[in-house]
C-alpha positions in Angstrom: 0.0 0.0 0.0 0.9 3.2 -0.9 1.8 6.2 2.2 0.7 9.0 1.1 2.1 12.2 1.6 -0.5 15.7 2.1 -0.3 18.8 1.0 -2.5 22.0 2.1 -3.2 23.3 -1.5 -4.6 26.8 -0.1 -6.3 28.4 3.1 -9.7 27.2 2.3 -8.8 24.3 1.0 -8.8 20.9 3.2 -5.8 18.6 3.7 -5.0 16.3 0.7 -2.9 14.3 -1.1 -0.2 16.2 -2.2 -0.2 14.2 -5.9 -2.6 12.0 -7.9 -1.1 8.9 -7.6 -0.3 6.9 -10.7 -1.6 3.2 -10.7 0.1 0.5 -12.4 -2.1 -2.8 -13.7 -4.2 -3.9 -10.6 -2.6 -1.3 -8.4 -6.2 0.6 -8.3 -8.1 -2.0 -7.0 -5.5 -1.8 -3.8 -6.6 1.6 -3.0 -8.4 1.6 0.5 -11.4 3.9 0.5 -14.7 4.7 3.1 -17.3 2.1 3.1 -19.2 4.9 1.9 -17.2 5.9 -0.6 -17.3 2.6 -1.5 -21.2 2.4 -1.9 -21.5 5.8 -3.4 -18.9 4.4 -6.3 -20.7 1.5 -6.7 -24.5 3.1 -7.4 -22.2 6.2 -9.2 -21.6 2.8 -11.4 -24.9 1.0 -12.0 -26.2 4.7 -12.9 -23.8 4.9 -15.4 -24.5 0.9 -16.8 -27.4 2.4 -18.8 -25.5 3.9 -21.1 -22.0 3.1 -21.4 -20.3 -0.1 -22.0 -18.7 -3.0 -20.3 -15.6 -1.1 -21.5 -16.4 2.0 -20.1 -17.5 1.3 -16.9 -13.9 0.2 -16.4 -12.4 3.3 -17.4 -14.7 5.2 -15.4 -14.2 3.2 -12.3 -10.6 3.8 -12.5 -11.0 7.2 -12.5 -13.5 8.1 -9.9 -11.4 5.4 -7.3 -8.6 7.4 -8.4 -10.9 10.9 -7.4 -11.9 9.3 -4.2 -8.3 8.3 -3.1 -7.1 11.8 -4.0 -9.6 13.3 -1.5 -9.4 12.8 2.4 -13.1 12.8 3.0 -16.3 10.9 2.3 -17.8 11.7 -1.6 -21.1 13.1 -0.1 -19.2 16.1 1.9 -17.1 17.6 -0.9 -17.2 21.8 -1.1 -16.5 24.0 -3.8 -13.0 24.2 -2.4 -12.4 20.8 -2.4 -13.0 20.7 -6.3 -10.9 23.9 -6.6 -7.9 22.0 -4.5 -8.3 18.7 -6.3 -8.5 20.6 -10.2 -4.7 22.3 -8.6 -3.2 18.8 -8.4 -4.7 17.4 -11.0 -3.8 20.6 -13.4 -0.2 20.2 -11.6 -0.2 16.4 -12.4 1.9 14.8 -15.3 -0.8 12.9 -16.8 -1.7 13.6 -20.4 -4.0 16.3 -21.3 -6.4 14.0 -22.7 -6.1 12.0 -19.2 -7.0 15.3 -17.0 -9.8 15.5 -19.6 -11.2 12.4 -19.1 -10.9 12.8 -15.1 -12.6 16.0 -15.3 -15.7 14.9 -17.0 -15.9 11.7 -14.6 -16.2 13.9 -11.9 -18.5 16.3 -13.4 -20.8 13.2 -13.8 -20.2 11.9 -10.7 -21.0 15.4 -9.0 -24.7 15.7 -10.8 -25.1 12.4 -10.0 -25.2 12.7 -6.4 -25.4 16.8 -5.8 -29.3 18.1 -6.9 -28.1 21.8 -6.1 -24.7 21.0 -7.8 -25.1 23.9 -10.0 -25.6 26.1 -7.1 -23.6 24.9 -4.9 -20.5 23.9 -7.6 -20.8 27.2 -9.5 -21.8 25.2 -13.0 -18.8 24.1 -12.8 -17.2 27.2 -14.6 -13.8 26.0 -12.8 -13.8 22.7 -14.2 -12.2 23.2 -17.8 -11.3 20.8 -20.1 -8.6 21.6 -22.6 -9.9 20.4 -25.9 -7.4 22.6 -27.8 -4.4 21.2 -26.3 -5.8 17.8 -25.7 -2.4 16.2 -27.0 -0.3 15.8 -29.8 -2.2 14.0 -32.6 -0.7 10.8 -34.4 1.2 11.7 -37.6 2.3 9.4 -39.7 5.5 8.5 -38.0 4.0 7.5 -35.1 2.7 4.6 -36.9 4.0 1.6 -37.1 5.4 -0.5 -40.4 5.2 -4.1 -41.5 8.4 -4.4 -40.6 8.2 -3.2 -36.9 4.9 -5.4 -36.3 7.2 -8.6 -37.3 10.0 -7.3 -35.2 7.5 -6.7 -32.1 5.6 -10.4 -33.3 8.6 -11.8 -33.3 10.1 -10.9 -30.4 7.0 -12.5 -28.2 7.7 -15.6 -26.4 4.1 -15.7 -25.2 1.5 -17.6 -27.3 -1.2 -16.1 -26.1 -0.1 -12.5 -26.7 1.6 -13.0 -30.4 -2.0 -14.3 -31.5 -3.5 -11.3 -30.2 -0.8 -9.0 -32.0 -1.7 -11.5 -35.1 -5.8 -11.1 -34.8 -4.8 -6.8 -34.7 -2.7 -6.7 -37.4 -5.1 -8.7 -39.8 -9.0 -7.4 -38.2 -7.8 -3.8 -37.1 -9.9 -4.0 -34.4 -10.7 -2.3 -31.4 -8.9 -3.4 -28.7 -12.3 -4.0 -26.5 -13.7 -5.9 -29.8 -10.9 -8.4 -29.3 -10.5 -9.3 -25.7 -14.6 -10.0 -25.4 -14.1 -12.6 -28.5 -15.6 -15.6 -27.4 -14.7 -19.2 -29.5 -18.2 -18.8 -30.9 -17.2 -16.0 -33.1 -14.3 -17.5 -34.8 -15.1 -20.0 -38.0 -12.4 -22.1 -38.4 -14.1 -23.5 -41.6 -14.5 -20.1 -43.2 -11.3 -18.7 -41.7 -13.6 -15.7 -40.2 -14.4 -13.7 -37.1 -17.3 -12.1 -36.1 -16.2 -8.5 -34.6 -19.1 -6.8 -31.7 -18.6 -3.3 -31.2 -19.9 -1.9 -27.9 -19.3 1.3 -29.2 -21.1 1.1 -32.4 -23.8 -1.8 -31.1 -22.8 -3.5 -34.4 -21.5 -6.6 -35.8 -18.8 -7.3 -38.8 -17.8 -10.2 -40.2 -13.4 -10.2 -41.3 -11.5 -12.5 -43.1 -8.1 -13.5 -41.1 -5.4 -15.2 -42.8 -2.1 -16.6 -40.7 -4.1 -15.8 -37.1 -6.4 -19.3 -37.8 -3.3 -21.5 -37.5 -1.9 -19.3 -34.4 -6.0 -19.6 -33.0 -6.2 -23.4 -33.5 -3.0 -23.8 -31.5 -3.7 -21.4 -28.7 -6.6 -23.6 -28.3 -5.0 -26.5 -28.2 -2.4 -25.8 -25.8 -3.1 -23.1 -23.8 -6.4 -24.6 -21.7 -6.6 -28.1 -19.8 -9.9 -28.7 -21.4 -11.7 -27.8 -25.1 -13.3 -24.2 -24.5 -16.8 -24.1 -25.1 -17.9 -21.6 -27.9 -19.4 -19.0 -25.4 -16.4 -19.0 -23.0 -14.0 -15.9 -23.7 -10.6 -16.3 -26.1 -8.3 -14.4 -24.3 -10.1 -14.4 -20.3 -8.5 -12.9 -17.5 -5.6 -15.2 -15.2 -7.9 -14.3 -11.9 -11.2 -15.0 -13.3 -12.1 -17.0 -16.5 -15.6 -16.2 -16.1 -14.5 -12.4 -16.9 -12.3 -11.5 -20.4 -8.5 -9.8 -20.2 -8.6 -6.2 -19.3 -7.5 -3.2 -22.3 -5.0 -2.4 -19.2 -3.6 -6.1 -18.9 -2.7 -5.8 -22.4 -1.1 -2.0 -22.4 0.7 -3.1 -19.4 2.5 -5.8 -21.7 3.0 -3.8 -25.0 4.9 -0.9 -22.3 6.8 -4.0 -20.9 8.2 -4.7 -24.6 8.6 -1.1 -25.6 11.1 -1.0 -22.3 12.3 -4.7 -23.6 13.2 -3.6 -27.1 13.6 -0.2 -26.5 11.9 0.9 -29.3 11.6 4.0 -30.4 7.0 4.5 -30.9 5.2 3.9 -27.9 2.9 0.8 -27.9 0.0 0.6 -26.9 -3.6 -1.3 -28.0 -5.1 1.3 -30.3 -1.5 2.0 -32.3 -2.5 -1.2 -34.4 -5.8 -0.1 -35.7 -4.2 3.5 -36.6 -1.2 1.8 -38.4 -3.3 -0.7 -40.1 -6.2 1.3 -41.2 -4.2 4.4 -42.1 -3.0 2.3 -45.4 -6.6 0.3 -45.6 -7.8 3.7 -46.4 -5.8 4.4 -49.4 -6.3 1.0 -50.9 -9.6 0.0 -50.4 -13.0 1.2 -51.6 -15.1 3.6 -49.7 -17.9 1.1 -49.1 -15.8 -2.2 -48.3 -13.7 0.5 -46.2 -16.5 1.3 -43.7 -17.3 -2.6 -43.7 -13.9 -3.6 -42.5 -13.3 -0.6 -39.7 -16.3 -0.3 -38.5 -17.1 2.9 -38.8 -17.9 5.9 -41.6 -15.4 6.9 -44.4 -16.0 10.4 -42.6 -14.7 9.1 -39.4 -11.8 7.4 -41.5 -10.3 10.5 -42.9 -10.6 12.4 -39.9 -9.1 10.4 -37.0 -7.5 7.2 -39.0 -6.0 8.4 -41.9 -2.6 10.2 -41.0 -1.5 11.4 -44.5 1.6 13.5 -45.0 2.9 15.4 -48.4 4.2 11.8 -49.6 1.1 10.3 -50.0 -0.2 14.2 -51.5 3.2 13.7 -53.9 1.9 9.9 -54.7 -1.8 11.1 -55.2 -0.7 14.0 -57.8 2.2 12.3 -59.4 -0.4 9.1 -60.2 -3.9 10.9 -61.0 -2.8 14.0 -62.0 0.7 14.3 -63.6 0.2 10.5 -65.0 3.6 9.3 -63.4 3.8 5.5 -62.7 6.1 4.7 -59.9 8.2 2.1 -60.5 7.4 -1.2 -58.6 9.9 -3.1 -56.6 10.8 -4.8 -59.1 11.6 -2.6 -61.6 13.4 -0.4 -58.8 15.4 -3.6 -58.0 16.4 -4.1 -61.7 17.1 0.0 -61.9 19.4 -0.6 -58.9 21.6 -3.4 -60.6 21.4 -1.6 -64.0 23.3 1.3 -61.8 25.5 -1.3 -59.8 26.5 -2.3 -63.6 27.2 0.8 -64.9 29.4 2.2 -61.8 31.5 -1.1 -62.3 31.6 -0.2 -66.3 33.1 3.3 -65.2 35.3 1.5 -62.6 36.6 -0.8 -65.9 37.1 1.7 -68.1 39.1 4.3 -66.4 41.4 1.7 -65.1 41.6 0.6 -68.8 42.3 4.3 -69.4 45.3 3.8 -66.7 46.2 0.8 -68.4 46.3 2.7 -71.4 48.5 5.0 -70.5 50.6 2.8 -68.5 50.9 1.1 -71.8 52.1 4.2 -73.8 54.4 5.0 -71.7 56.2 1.6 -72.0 56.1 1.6 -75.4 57.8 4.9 -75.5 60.4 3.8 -73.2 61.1 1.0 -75.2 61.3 2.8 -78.7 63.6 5.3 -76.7 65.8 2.3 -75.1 65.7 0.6 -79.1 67.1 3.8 -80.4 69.6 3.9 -77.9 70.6 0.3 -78.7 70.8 1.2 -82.7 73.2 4.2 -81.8 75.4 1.9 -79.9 75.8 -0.9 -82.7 76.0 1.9 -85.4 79.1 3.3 -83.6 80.4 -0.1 -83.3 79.9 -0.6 -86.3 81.9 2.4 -87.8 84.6 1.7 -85.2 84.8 -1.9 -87.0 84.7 -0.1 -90.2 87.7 2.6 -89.2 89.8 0.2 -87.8 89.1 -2.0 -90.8 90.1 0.6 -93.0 92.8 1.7 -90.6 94.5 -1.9 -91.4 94.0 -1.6 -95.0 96.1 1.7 -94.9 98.6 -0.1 -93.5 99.0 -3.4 -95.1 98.7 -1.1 -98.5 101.8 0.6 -97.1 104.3 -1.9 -96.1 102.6 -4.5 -98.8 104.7 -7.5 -98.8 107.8 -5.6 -96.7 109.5 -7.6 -93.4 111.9 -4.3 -92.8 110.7 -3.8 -89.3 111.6 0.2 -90.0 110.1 0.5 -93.1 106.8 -1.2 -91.0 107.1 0.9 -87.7 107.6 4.0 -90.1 104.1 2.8 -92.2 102.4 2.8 -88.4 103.4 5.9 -87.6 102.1 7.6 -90.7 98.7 5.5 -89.8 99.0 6.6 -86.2 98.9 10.4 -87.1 96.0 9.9 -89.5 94.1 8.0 -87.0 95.2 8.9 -83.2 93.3 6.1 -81.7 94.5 3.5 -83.8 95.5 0.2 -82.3 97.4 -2.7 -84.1 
């Protein structure tokens, strides 16, 4: 049990809790209250059975318990000032707008219910705003999830009973309260359908589902001691089977794996029927549209779709402009065609290299030929002047063994030719 801690919000303004305390799960049905408090909840309750859902009633419970605990008196003696003081923590609180919102109307209601001189006495309730202008940032496309993602998150679920229900959202798009009253009745295995009942709408659709009948049929199978019987709930709660899994049983797991995987969107139950039926709306037909989702095309656009300039750009390009995106295909052939052609460039300018790498020998070698002809042409005359050289000679001493007469005749060949050897 939580202690908590007070905190005197003003001079006129009685001892309370000095926050609203923020409830985990089943953490609000731990919260000790009055007996009275307790039976004024409870008839608060039935009054409002005659017009909200099963669904509802939960979500109002919650939130007039959490009223109750946040006040240190019985219901039935609350005073303008207590209102006053409990709108200053709530106001201070760091719950979402759209949280406050719902908290404020709750007790509103709860206050005419119980109060006949509530106007009177509660001033119409001109203190009691609720912020519909800043209510909280709206989904944008981004927020969303991809195919991708819903594998990852699939994927990443050890527990069968959850990855089915992750399986029947991303196929039905359903409303998360649509899906944890199923009962084995509505599924046809035969058919491979499901039978969705809106409490919100007070009607019934029929959807095809795909890979969530094999992922049904082995829930079924393994997950219960005995065969369920077709009126008994799919998905029913651990502490009671006679009762269905709460909306906050299953937010409390989709948090648990946002912390797990640390992903970057925040999960929770309705992010699947935004995700899936913001790209429903583009692809299917008005009419078959409001037959899958459950509600109006109107509704569709305003709250589901989540369009950005991309889709505008897609939209123009297609209808307007008459330009044909490439498929994956042809994207995937486009990128191998460029693949090709940046290895062609690679090729040639290292031909080019090669080229001039080529040149350059050739060059050296023509350079080192010429060379090689000046050497043997100098050789050459060098064989020709001493040649000759000796021909002087022998002409001069002819047949003569006078070794005078024959050092005189080299002499006179010496001076001619200075280098001459004999």
């Amino acid at each position: 049990m939580i202690n908590p801690t007070f905190y005197k919000v003003g001079i006129l303004t009685p001892l309370m809790k000095e926050a609203i305390l923020n409830y985990r799960g089943q953490g609000i049905n731990q919260v000790k209250l009055s007996k009275k408090n307790n039976e004024m909840i409870e008839e608060f309750l039935n009054d409002c059975k005659i017009t909200a859902s099963d669904n509802s009633i939960v979500k109002i419970r919650n939130k007039i318990i959490l009223i109750a605990d946040s006040f240190e008196k019985d219901l039935n003696k609350l005073t303008l000032n207590d209102v006053k003081g409990f709108l200053i923590i709530l106001n201070k609180s760091d719950k979402a707008i759209a949280t406050k919102n719902d908290i404020k109307k709750v007790l509103k209601r709860f206050i005419k219910s119980n109060y006949k001189d509530w106007s009177e006495k509660f001033e119409n309730f001109d203190k009691v705003k609720v912020d519909t202008k800043h209510e909280g940032r709206k989904l944008d496309k981004s927020d969303l999830l991809t195919p991708d993602e819903m594998k990852i998150i699939i994927s990443s679920i050890e527990s069968l009973k959850y990855k089915t229900i992750l399986l029947l959202m991303q196929e039905t798009a359903n409303r998360p309260e649509e899906l944890l009253k199923l009962t084995w009745g509505d599924i046809n295995f035969n058919s491979n359908e499901i039978k969705l009942n809106s409490a919100k709408t007070g009607e019934t659709r029929t959807i095809p589902i795909n890979e969530s009948t094999a992922h049904l049929n082995r829930y079924k199978q393994e997950c219960f001691f005995e065969t369920p019987r077709n009126n008994e709930f799919i998905f029913p709660n651990p502490r009671d089977n006679s009762r269905h899994l709460t909306n906050q049983a299953l937010a409390d797991v989709l948090m648990k794996l946002e912390r797990k995987l640390k992903f970057q969107k925040h999960l929770y139950p309705y992010l699947w029927r935004h995700s899936i039926l913001s790209n429903m709306i583009k692809k299917l037909s008005p009419k078959v549209y409001e037959m899958y989702a459950g509600h109006s095309l109107e509704t569709g656009m305003k709250t589901y779709a989540h369009l950005d300039t991309d889709d505008l750009k897609d939209e123009l390009y297609k209808k307007v402009y008459e330009i044909e995106e490439l498929t994956s295909q042809e994207k995937d052939k486009m990128e191998k065609l460029s693949k090709e052609l940046g290895l062609l460039k690679k090729q040639v300018s290292e031909e080019k290299v090669g080229r001039n790498t080529l040149q350059k020998q050739i060059l050296e070698e023509k350079y080192a030929r010429e060379k090689i002809q000046e050497a043997i042409n100098e050789i050459t005359r060098q064989k020709k002047e001493q040649q000759k050289r000796k021909l002087e000679f022998f002409d001069m001493i002819g047949e003569e063994d006078n070794p005078e007469l024959i050092q005189e005749a080299w002499r006179i060949v010496q001076a001619n030719h200075p280098k001459a050897k004999l």
